[in-house]
Backbone as a printed PyTorch tensor [residue, N CA C, xyz], in Angstrom:
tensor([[[ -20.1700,  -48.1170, -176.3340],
         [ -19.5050,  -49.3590, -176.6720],
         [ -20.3670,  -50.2150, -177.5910]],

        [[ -21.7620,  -50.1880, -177.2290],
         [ -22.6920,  -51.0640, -177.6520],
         [ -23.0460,  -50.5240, -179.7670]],

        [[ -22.5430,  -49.0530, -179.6360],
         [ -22.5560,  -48.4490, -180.9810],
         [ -21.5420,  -48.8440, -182.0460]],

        [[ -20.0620,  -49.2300, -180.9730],
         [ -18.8640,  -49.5060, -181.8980],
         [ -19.4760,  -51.0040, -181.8950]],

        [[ -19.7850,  -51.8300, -181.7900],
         [ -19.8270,  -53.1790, -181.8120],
         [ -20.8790,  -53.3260, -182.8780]],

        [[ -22.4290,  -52.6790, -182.8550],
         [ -22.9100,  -52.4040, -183.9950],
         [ -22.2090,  -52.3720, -185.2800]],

        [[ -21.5100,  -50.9010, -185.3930],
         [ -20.9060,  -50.3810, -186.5720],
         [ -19.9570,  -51.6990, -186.9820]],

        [[ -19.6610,  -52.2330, -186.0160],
         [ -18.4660,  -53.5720, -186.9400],
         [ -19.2610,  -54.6190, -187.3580]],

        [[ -20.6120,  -55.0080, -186.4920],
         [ -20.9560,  -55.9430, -187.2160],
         [ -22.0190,  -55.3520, -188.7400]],

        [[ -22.2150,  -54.1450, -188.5170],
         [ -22.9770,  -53.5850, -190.1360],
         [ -22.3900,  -53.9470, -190.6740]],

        [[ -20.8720,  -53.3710, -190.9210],
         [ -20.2410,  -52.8400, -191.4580],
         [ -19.3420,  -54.6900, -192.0830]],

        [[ -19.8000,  -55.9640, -191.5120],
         [ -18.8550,  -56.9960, -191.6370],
         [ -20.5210,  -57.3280, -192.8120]],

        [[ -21.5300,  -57.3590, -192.3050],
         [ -22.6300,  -57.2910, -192.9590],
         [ -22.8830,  -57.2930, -194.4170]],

        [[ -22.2370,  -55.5320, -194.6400],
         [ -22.1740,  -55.0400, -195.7270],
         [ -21.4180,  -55.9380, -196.1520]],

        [[ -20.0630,  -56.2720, -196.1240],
         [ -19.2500,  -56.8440, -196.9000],
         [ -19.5440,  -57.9330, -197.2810]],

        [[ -19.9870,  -58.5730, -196.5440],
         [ -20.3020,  -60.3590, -197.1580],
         [ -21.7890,  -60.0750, -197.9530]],

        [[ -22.7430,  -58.8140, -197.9680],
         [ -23.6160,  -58.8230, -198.6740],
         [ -22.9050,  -58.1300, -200.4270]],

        [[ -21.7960,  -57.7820, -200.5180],
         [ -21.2360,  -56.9880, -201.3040],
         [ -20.4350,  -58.1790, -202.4090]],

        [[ -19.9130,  -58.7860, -201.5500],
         [ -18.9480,  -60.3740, -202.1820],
         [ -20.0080,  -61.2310, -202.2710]],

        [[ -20.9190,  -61.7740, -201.3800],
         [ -21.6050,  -62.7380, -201.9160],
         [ -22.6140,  -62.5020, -203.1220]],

        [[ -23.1820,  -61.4370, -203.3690],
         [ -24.4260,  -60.8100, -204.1230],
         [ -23.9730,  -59.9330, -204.9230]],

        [[ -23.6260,  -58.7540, -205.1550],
         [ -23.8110,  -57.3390, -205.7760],
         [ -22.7240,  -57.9820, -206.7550]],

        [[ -21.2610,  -58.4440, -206.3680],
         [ -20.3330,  -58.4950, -207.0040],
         [ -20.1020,  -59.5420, -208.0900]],

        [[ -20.7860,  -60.6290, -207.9150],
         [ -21.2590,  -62.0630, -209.0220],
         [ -22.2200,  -61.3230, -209.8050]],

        [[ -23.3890,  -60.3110, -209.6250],
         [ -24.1190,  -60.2220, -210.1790],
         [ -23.5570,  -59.1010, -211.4830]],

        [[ -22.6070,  -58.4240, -211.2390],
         [ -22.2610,  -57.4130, -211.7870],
         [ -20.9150,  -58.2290, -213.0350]],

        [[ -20.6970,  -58.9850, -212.0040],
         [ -19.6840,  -59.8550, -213.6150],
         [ -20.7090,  -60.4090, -214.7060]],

        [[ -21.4390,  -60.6950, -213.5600],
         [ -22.8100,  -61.8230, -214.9660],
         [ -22.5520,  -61.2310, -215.6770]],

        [[ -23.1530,  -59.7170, -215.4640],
         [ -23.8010,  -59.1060, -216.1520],
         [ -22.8130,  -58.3470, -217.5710]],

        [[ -21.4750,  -58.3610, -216.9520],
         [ -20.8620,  -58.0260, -217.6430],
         [ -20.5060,  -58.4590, -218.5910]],

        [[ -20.0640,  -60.1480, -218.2370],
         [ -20.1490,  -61.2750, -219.1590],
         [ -21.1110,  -61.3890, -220.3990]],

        [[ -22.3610,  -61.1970, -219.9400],
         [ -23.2440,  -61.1660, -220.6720],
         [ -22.9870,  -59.7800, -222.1480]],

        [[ -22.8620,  -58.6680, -221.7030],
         [ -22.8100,  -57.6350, -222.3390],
         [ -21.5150,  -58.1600, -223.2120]],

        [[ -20.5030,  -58.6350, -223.1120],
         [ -19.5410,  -58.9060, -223.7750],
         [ -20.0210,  -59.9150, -224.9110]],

        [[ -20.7350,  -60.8270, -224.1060],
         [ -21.1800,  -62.2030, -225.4690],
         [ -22.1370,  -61.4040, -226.5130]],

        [[ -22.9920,  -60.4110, -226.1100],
         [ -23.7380,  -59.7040, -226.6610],
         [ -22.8550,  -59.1690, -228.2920]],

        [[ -21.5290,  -58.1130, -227.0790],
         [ -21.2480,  -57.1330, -228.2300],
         [ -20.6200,  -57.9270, -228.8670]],

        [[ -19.7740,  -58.9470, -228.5280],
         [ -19.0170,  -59.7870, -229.7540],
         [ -20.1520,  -60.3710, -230.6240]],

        [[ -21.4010,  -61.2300, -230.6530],
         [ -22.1690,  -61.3510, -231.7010],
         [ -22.4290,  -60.6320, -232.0980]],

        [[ -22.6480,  -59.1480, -231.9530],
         [ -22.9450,  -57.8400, -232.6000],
         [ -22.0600,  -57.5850, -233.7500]],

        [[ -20.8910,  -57.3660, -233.4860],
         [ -19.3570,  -57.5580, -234.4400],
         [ -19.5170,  -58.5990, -235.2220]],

        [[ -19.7620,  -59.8410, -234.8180],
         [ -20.1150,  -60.5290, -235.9550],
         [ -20.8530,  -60.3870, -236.7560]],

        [[ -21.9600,  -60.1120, -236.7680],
         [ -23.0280,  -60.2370, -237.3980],
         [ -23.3200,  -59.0040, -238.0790]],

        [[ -22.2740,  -57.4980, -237.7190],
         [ -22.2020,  -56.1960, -238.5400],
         [ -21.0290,  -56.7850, -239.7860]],

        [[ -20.2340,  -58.0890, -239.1170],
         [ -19.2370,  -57.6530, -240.4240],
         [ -19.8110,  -58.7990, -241.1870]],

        [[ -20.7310,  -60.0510, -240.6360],
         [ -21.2370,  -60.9470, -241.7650],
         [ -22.0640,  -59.8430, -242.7300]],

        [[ -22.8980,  -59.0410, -242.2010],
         [ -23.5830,  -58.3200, -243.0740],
         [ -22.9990,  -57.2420, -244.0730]],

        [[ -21.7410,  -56.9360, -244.0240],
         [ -20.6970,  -56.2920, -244.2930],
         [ -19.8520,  -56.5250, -245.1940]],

        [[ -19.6190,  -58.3990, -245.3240],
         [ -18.9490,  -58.7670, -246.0010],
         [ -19.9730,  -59.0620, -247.1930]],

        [[ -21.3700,  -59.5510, -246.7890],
         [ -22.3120,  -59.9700, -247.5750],
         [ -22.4850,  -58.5080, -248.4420]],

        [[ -23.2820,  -57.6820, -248.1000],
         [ -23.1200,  -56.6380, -249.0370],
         [ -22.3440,  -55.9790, -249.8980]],

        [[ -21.1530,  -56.1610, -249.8040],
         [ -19.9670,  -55.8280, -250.6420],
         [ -19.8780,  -56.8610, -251.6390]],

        [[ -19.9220,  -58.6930, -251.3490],
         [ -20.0870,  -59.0340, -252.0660],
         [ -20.8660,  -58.9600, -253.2910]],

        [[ -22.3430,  -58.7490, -252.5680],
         [ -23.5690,  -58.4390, -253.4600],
         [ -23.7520,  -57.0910, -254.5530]],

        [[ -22.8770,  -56.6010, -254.0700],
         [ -22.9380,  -55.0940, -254.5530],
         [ -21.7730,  -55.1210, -256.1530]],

        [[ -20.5990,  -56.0620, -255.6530],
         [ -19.6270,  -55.7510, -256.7200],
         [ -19.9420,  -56.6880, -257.7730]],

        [[ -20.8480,  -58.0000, -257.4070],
         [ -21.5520,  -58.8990, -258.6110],
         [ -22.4670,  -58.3190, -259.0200]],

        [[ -23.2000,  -57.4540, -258.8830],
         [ -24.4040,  -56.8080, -259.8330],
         [ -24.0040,  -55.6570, -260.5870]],

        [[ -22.3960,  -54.5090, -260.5570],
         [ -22.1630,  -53.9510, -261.2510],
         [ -21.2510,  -54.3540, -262.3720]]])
């Protein structure tokens, strides 16, 4: 009995360690990777647009 009462409170444990912690940390993080790749996109097509410019005024 004393094993099933364990296993529920691990197991209630896990979960509030899963929602409070693991799961905020994993949006951050995701968030983050997103602000990342969108300045990335920017800054391939500022360089993108800049070179084309540069390229068709010097021929």
């Amino acid at each position: 009995m004393s094993r099933v009462i364990m296993l529920v409170i691990g197991a209630a444990a896990a979960l509030f360690v899963l929602f409070t912690f693991i799961l905020p940390l994993i949006m951050g993080l995701l968030k983050l990777a997103l602000l990342v790749a969108v300045i990335g996109v920017i800054v391939f097509i500022a360089v993108k647009v800049m070179s084309s410019s540069g390229s068709s005024s010097s021929r």
